[in-house]
C-alpha positions, 0 to 999 in steps of 0.5 A: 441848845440854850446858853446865856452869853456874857462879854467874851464868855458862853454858859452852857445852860445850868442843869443841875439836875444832869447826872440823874439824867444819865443812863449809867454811873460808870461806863461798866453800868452801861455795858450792863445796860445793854446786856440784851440789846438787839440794837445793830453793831456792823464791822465792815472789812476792807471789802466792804463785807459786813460782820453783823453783831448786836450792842448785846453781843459787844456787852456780853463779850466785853464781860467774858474778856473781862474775867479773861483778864482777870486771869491773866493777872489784871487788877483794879487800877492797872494801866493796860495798853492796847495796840489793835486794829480797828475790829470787832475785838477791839470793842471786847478788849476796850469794854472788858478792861474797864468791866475789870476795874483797870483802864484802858490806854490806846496806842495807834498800831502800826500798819506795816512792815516799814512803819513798826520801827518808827513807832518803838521810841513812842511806844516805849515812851508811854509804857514807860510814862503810864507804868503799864501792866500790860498791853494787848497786842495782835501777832502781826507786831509780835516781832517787834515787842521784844524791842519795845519792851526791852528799852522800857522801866517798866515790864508790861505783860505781853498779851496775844488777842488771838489768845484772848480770841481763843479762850472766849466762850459761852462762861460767865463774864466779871465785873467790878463795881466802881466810882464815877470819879475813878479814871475810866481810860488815859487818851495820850495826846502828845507825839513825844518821845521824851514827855508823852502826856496822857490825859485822865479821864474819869467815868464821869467826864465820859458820860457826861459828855457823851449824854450831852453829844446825845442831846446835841443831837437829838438821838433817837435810837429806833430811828438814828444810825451812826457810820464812822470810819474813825480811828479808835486810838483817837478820842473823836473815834473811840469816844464820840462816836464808839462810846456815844452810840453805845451810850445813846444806843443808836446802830453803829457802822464801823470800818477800819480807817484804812478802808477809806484812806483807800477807798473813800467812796465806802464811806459814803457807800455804808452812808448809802447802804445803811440809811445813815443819820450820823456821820462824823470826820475831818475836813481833809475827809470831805475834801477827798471825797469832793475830788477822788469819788468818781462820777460812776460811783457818785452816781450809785449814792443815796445820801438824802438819809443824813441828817447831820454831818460833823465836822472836826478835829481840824480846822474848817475850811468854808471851801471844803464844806461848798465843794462837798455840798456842790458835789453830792447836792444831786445825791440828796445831800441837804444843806443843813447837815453840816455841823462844825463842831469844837473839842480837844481831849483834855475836855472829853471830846466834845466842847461845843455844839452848834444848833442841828438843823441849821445852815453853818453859821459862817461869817467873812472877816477882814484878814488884815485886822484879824492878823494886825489887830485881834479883832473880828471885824465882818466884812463882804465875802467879796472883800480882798484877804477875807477869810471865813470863819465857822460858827461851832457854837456853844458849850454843854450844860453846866459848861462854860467857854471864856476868852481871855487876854494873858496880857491884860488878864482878863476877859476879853471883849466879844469879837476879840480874839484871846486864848480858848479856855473852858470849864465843866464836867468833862474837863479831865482830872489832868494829865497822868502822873504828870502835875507840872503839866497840869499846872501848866494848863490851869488857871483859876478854875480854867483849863487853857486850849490853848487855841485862839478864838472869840465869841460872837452873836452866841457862837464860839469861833476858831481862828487858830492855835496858840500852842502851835501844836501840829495836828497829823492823822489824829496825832498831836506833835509838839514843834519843839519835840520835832525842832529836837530831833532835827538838831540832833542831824550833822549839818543842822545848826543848833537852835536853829529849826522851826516847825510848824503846821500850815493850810494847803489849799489845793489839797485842803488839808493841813500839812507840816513844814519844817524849816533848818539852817544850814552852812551847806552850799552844794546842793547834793549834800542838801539833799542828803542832809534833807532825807537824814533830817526825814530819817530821823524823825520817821525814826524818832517821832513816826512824823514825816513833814510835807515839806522840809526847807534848808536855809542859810544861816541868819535866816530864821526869826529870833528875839534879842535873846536869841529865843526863835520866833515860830509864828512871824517865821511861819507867816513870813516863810508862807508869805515868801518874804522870808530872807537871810538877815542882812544887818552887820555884826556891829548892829547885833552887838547894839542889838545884844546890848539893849537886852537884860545883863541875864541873857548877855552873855547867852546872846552874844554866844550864839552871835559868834556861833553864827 
């Protein structure tokens, strides 16, 4: 991918030309497209037993369910929501609500008795936000609707996909003629109950991204087949994989996600089977893979078919990447398939692609000036507190990727660490009725990430998340939405509750931790106090922490404000140097004084609640 590179900003290449390249205006003209295509759609079931259909067949049913709910009383412009399992009529509801003119709103599904009442507050949450018409549903979860709904403004219709199923034949299809710009499906990002924000994206943003994916990767659809157990409530699984192989029509693999948290030798086993080329997950996927699949079922693998293996949606972890490379080197996995990739879903999916056919791009960097200075400084791998960093390259076409400096304000130099920000065709429109949020995350053109990064030799490279958003599952959780829920707990001091998201290394994954004073001493009721704390977030936010801390009072990082300071608690907490603060009340008060007349007497209020 050619880019040209200024000081602390990556260009996309200019290509002016790039929206006569697409093969579709809309996504309902691409459905069209593929109206008559032989090219392989493969559902495969928990067994691993295939359900082998055609782009075709997705496309024609996709239009039959369109008119289906037309019927039922859907038009241009209404929010539908769908609350599926991945299977193959998950595609035909997709597809056919936006071949009706009304667009889609995935939700995550629950996948258990004990998991439905732990979703009601979001599902509500998001009815209530994106003002749905409707949501489509399975009759497993019809129990619980009368709850969901009953708590929300709005009145969405309730639709059975087994009544949708069942009124499916061989009649014509319906489809509306719509704009590129108009919004083509509303992804929700946030974990919250309170201020869910869904992200707008319109037909154009979705194509776009998805063609470049195509030509990142060099797509070839007689030869290229894709294998993908991702989740289709989540944007890498819905629309980088799903929407991108139906784009570039390529053979599409599919299997529910719960297939592999079982089984994660099937992944790799429909690698096998299929002669795969695409693959697409996570770093904690690859990192079970390294240690759960058996020498026995390793030995039946064959993964010399794979040409590229992206890796995303969480950070990269450079032991991961060795200890599946080590792992399945035998299998005939070569050493240039791994692609770290960027995105977030407020640009689509995808932001920026390194070249394929090449070794990752990683660099050692000294750990003490990344954390003291903001500096990449590159150093020995053998150097005590190195830590490496992956190279995920550079934006799409008529995109750019800057790095700036909220202090300074400006860019920043290249090798300096700032906030993420980008530009371009797949930026969203914004977040759904939701302007102050918007706003929030604009400036000049730019959208913030967000995350934190810098821009070296051509490659852009993470190193962290400026937003302390808390990735779980394909679920972004704000630490604050959390922190709420777990001051609402008797014997949790109030404004005294610090979430934050943290690496494992044994498990190579990462994990949550959350961390509440207390004047609790018994150790008992700790515990007690511990599983209400765990309670009432399953209940409220469906978000379970790996780790929940009780600490003493004065413990916790705060400004003289008295404004908790999430970042130096985390790294001192991790660092195990975390510690009641000893100073005397007198050295508070001097402390109190030195802050402004406006935060006084808020300052000294918490003083004497401690």
């Amino acid at each position: 991918m050619q880019q040209t590179q200024d000081s602390g900003i990556l260009h996309g290449r200019a290509a002016p030309g790039w929206q006569d390249e697409l093969r579709s205006r809309t996504v309902v003209d691409l459905l069209e497209l593929r109206n008559d295509s032989k090219g392989a759609f493969v559902y495969l079931d928990e067994r691993g037993e295939p359900t082998n259909l055609t782009w075709g067949d997705v496309s024609r049913n996709a239009f039959r369910y369109a008119r289906l709910l037309r019927e039922r009383g859907i038009r241009e412009g209404d929010r539908v929501m769908i609350m599926l399992p991945t299977r193959p009529e998950y595609l035909y509801v997709f597809f056919g609500i936006q071949a009706a003119g009304a667009i889609p709103v995935p939700v995550y599904p629950p996948f258990n008795l004990k998991q439905l009442k732990q979703f009601l507050a979001t599902l509500t949450g998001v009815i209530n936000d994106c003002g749905a018409s409707a949501l489509i549903y399975w009759s497993k979860v019809k129990p619980i609707l009368g709850s969901a709904l009953a708590g929300a403004r709005v009145s969405p219709t309730p639709i059975a996909l087994e009544e949708l199923i069942e009124s499916n034949g061989k009649g014509d299809g319906f489809r509306a003629s719509l704009d590129p710009d108009r919004t083509a499906l509303i992804q929700y990002t946030s974990g919250s109950t309170d201020a869910p924000k869904g992200v707008e994206l319109s037909h154009r943003n979705l194509l776009h991204n998805v063609h470049h994916i195509d030509r990142a990767l060099d797509l070839d659809p007689e030869k290229d087949r894709c294998v993908s157990w991702l989740p289709l409530y989540h944007d890498m699984g819905l629309i980088g994989t799903l929407m991108g192989a139906l784009y570039s029509h390529v053979d599409l693999v599919l299997m529910a996600p719960q297939t592999f948290l079982m089984r994660p030798r099937l992944w790799l086993k429909a690698i096998s089977d299929y002669d795969a080329t695409i693959t697409v997950a996570p770093n904690f996927a690859y990192n079970i893979c390294a240690t759960r699949v058996s020498e026995k079922a390793a030995a039946e693998l064959d993964l010399s078919s794979l040409r590229v293996a992206m890796c995303g949606a969480e950070p990269i972890q450079i032991d991961t990447f060795e200890a599946f490379q080590k792992r399945f080197a035998g299998n005939g996995l070569r050493a240039n398939v791994f692609l770290p990739v960027y995105g977030l879903a407020e640009s689509t999916v995808a932001t920026t692609f390194p070249p394929i056919h090449e070794e990752p791009t990683v660099i050692w960097l000294d750990r003490d000036v990344l954390e003291t200075e903001g500096r990449a400084e590159i150093v020995d791998r053998e150097k005590a507190r190195s830590v490496a960093a992956f190279g995920v390259g550079a934006p799409f076409p008529e995109s750019a990727v800057q790095i700036w400096d909220d202090e300074a304000e400006a860019v920043v130099e290249n090798g300096t660490i700032g906030e993420i920000r980008i530009r371009g065709p797949s930026v969203m429109k914004g977040y759904f009725r939701n302007p102050q949020a918007t706003e929030s995350v604009s400036s000049g053109g730019w959208l913030r990430t967000g995350d934190l990064g810098f821009v070296r030799d051509g490659h852009l490279f993470i190193t962290g998340r400026a937003k302390d958003l808390i990735i779980r599952y394909g679920r972004n959780y704000y630490p604050q939405d959390i922190e709420a829920v777990a001051e609402r707990v008797d014997g949790v001091r109030k404004g005294c509750v610090i979430a934050f998201g943290y690496f494992h290394e044994e498990r190579q994954t990462e994990e949550a931790c959350l961390l509440a004073e207390s004047r609790i001493t018994d150790p008992e009721k700790l515990e007690v106090l511990r599983q209400e704390i765990r309670d009432e977030l399953q209940k409220a936010l469906a978000f379970a922490p790996d780790r929940i801390e009780l600490l003493p009072p004065r413990t916790l990082l705060k400004t003289s404000s008295g404004k908790l300071r999430r970042r130096p608690t985390r790294e001192r907490f991790l660092a195990g140097t975390l510690a009641p603060s000893e100073d005397s009340w007198l050295d508070r008060i001097r402390l109190l004084a030195g802050s402004s007349l406006h935060w006084a007497g808020h300052g000294i209020r918490r003083l004497f609640r401690r």
